[in-house]
KOLTORKE-321672 format. One record per residue (C-alpha): x, y, z; residue number from 1; residue in one letter. Coordinates in Angstrom, 3 decimals. Layout:
! KOLTORKE-321672
+----------+----------+----------+------+------+
:       c1 :       c2 :       c3 : resi : resn :
+----------+----------+----------+------+------+
:        X :        Y :        Z :  NUM :    a :
...
+----------+----------+----------+------+------+
END
This chain:
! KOLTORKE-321672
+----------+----------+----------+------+------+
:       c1 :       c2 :       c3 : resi : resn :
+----------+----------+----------+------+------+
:  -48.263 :  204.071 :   46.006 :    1 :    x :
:  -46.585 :  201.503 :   48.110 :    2 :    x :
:  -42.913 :  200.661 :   47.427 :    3 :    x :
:  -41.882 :  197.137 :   46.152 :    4 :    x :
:  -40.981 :  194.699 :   48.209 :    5 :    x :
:  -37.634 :  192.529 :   48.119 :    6 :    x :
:  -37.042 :  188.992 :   49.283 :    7 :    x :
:  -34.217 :  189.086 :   51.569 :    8 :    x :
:  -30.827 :  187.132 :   51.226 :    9 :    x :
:  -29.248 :  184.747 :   53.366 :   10 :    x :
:  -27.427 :  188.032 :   54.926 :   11 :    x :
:  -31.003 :  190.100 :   55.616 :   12 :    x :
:  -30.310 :  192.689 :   52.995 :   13 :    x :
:  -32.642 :  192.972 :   50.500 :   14 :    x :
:  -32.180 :  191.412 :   47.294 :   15 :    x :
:  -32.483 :  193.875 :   44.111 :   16 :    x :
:  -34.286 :  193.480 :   40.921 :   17 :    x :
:  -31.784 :  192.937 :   38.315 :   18 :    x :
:  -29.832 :  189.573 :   37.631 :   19 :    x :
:  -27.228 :  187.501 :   38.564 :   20 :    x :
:  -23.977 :  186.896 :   37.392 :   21 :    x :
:  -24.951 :  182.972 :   36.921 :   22 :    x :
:  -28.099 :  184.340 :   35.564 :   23 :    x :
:  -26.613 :  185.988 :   32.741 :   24 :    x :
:  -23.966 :  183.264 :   31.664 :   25 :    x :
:  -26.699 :  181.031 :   31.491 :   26 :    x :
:  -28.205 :  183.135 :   29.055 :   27 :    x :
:  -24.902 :  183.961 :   27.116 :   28 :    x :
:  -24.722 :  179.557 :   26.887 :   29 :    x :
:  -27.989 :  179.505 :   25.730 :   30 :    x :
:  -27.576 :  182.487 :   23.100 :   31 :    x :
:  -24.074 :  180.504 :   22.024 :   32 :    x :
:  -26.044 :  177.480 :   21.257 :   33 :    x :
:  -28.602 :  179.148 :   19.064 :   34 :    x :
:  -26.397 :  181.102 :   17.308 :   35 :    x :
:  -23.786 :  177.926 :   16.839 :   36 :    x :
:  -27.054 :  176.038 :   15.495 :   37 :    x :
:  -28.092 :  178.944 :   13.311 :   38 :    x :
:  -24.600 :  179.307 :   11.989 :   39 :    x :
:  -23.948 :  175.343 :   11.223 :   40 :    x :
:  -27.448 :  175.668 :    9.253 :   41 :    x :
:  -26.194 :  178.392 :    7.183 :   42 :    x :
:  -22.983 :  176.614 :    6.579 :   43 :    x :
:  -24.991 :  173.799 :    4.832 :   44 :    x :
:  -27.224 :  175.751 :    3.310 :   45 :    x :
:  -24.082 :  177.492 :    1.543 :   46 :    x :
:  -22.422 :  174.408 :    0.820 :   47 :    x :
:  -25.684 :  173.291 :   -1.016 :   48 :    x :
:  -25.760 :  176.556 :   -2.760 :   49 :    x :
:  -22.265 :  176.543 :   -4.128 :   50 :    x :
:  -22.623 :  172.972 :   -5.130 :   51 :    x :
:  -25.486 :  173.230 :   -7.017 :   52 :    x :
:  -23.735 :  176.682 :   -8.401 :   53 :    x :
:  -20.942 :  174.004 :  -10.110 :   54 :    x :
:  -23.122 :  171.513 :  -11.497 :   55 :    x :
:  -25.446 :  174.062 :  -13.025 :   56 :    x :
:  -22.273 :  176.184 :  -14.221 :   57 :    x :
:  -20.807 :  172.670 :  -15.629 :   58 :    x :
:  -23.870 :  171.547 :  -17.814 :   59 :    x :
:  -24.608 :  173.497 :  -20.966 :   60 :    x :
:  -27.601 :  175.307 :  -21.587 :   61 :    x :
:  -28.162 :  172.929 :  -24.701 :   62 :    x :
:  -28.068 :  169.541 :  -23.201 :   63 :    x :
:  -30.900 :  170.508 :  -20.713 :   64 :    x :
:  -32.925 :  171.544 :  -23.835 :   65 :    x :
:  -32.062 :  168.261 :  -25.575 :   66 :    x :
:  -33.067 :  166.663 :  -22.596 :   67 :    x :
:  -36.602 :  168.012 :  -21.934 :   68 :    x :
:  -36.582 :  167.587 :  -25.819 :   69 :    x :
:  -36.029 :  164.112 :  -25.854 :   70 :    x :
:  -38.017 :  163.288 :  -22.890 :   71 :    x :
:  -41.256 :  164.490 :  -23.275 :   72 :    x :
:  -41.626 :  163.604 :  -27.031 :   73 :    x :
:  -39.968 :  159.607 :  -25.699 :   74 :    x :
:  -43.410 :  160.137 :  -23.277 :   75 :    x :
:  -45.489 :  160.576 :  -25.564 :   76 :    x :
:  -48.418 :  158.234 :  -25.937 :   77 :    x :
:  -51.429 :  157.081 :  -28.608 :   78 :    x :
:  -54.753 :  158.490 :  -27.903 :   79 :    x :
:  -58.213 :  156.775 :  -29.410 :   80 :    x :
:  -58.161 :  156.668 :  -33.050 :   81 :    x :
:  -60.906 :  159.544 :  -33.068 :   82 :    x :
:  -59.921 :  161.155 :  -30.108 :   83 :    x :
:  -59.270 :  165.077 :  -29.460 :   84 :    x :
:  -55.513 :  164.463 :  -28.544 :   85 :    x :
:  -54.158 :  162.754 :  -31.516 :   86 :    x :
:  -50.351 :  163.384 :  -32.535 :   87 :    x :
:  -50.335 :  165.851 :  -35.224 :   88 :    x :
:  -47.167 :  166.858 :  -36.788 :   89 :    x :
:  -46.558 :  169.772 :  -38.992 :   90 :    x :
:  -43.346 :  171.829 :  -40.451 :   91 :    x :
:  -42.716 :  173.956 :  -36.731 :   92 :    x :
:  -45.791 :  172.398 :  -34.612 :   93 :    x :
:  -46.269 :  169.152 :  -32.884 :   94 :    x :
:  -48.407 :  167.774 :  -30.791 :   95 :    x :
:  -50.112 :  165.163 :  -28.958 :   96 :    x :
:  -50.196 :  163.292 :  -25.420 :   97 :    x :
:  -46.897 :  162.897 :  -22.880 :   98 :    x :
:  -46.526 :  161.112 :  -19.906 :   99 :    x :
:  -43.495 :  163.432 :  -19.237 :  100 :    x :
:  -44.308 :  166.940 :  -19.483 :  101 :    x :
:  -42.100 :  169.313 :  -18.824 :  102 :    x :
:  -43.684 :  171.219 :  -16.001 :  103 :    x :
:  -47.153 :  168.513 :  -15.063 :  104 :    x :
:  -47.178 :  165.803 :  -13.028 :  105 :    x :
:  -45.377 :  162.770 :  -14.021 :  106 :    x :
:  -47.533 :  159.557 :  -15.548 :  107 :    x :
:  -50.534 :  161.864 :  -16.427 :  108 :    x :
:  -51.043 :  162.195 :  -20.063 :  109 :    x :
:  -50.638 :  165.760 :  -20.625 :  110 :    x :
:  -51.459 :  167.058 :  -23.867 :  111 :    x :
:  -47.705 :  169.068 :  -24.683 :  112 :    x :
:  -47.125 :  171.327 :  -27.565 :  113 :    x :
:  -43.666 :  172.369 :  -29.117 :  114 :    x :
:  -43.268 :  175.356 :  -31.786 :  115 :    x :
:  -41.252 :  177.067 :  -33.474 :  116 :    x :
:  -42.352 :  181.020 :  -34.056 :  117 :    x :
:  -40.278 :  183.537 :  -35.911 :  118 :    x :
:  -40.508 :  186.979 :  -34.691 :  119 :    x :
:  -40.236 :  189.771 :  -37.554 :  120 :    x :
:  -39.694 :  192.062 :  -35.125 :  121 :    x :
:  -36.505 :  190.701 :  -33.085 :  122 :    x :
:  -35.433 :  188.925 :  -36.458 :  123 :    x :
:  -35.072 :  185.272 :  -34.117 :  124 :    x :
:  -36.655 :  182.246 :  -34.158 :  125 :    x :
:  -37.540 :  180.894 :  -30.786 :  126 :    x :
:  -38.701 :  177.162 :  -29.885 :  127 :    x :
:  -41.730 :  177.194 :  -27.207 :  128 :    x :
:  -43.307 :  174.670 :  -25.170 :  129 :    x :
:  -46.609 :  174.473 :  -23.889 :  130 :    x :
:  -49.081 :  172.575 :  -21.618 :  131 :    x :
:  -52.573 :  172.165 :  -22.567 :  132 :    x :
:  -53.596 :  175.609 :  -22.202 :  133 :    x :
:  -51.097 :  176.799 :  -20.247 :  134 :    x :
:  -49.172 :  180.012 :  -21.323 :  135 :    x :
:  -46.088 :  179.006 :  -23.635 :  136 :    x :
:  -42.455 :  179.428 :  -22.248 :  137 :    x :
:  -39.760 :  179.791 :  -24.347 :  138 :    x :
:  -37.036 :  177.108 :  -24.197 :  139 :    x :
:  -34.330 :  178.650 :  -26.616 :  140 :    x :
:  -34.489 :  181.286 :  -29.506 :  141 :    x :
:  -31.425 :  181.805 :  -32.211 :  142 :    x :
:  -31.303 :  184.588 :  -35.164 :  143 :    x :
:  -32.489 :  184.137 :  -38.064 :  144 :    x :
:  -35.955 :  182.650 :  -39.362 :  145 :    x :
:  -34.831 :  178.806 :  -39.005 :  146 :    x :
:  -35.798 :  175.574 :  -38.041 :  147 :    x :
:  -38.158 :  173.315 :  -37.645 :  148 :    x :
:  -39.866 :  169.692 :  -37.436 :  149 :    x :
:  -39.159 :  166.087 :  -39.106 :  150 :    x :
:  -40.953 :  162.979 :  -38.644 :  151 :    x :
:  -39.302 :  159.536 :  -39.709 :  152 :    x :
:  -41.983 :  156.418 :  -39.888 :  153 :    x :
:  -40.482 :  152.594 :  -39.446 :  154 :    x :
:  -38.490 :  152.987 :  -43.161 :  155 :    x :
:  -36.546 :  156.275 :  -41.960 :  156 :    x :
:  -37.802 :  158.093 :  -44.364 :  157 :    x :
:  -38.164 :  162.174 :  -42.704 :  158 :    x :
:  -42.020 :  164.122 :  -43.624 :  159 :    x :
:  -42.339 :  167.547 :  -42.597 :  160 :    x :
:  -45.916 :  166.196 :  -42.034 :  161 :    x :
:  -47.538 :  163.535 :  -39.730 :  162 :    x :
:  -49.302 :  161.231 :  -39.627 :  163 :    x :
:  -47.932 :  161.319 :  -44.087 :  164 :    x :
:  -51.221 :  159.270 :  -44.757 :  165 :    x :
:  -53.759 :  157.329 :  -43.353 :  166 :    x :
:  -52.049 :  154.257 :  -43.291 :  167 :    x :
:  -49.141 :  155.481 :  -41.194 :  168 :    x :
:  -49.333 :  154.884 :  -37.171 :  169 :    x :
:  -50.618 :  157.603 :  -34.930 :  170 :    x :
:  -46.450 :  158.120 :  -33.376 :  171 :    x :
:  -43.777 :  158.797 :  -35.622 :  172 :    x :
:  -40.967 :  156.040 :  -35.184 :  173 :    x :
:  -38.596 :  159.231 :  -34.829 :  174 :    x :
:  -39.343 :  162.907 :  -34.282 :  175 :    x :
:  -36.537 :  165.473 :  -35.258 :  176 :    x :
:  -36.139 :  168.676 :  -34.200 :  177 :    x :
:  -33.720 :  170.886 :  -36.013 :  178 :    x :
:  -32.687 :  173.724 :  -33.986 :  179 :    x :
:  -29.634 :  176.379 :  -34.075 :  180 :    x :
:  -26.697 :  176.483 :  -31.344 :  181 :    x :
:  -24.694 :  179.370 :  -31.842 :  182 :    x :
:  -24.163 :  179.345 :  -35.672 :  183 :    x :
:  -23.902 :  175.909 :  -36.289 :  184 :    x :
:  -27.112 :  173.460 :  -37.156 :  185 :    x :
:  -28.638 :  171.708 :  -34.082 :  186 :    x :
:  -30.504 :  168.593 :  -35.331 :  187 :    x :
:  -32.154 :  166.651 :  -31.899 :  188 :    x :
:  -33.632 :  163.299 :  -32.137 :  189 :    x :
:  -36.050 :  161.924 :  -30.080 :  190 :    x :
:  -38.191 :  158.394 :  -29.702 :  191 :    x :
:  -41.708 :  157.679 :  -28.412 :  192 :    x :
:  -41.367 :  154.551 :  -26.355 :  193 :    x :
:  -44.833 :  153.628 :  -26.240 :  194 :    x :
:  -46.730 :  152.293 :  -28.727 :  195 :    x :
:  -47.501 :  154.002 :  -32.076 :  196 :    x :
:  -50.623 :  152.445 :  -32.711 :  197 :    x :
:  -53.765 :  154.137 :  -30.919 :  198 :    x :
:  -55.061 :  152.724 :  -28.166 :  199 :    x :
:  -58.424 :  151.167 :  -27.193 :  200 :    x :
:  -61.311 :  153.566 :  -25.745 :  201 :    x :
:  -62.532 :  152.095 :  -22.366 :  202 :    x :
:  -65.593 :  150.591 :  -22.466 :  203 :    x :
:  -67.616 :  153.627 :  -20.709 :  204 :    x :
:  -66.087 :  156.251 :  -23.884 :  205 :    x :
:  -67.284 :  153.927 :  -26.858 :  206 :    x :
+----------+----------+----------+------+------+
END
């Protein structure tokens, strides 16, 4: 096996194989620069984190709830008078078409679904959500087999059932949702914005 050969230096001796001592501080600058720009990232990264840590920390559990609450149901939009999506309203059930549901896109009516179920077993009430067919979450549960839905038409008069006949619009004027925080009653209004009336079926669907 034939050795291996060295270029010589600018004295004739042979150079060797390993590296300089400019060799290796450029390669500690270039590791201190990586690591500087890995370490500034984290820095930001940890900001974010413990900002987001003090907003979510400073807003109650409840107002989000209210929130989605109030948003999806103000979303909520007519469909045909005989179509398949059609608000219906009962004691712990509603449902009917949002363009803000909780966890769908944005502008698409979304058929949306809010309950309240009692479980025997756990002795609490819990208020679920629910897209289409999607599988239901839970959005809050409280002891105790309490609760429930109220629908208020133009005169503010509250039925546990809508539409109360068939003269009534499709949409409730108000839709109230009575809910427990803690031990104390947790009644949470909410509007549809659009109107209650149902709409007109295209051309193509009639």
């Amino acid at each position: 096996m034939s050795p291996v050969s060295t270029a010589p230096t600018r004295t004739g001796k042979p150079r060797s194989g390993g590296f300089t001592l400019v060799e290796l501080l450029v390669v500690l600058v270039i590791i201190g620069l990586i690591g500087g720009v890995l370490l500034t990232g984290f820095e930001r990264v940890l900001d974010i984190r413990l900002r987001l840590t003090s907003f979510l920390d400073g807003v109650e559990a409840p107002v989000l709830i209210g929130d989605w609450f109030r948003a999806s149901v103000g979303g909520l939009v007519a469909d045909t008078a005989d179509g398949p999506d059609r608000f219906t309203g009962r004691p712990r059930l509603m449902s009917g078409l949002s363009l803000a549901p909780l966890n769908g896109a944005a502008g698409v009516p979304t058929r949306i679904t809010w309950e309240i179920v009692f479980d025997d077993q756990t002795g609490r009430s819990s208020l679920l959500y629910r897209n289409g067919g999607d599988q239901p979450m839970t959005i809050a549960s409280w002891p105790g087999d309490s609760g429930g839905l109220h629908y208020c038409g133009p005169d503010l008069r509250c039925h546990e059932i809508w539409p109360p006949d068939k003269r009534a619009a499709q949409l409730p004027l108000l839709v109230r949702l009575d809910a427990v925080k803690g031990s104390d009653e947790w009644p949470i209004l909410a509007a549809p914005q659009s109107d209650t009336m149902p709409r007109q079926a295209p051309a193509g669907e009639l």
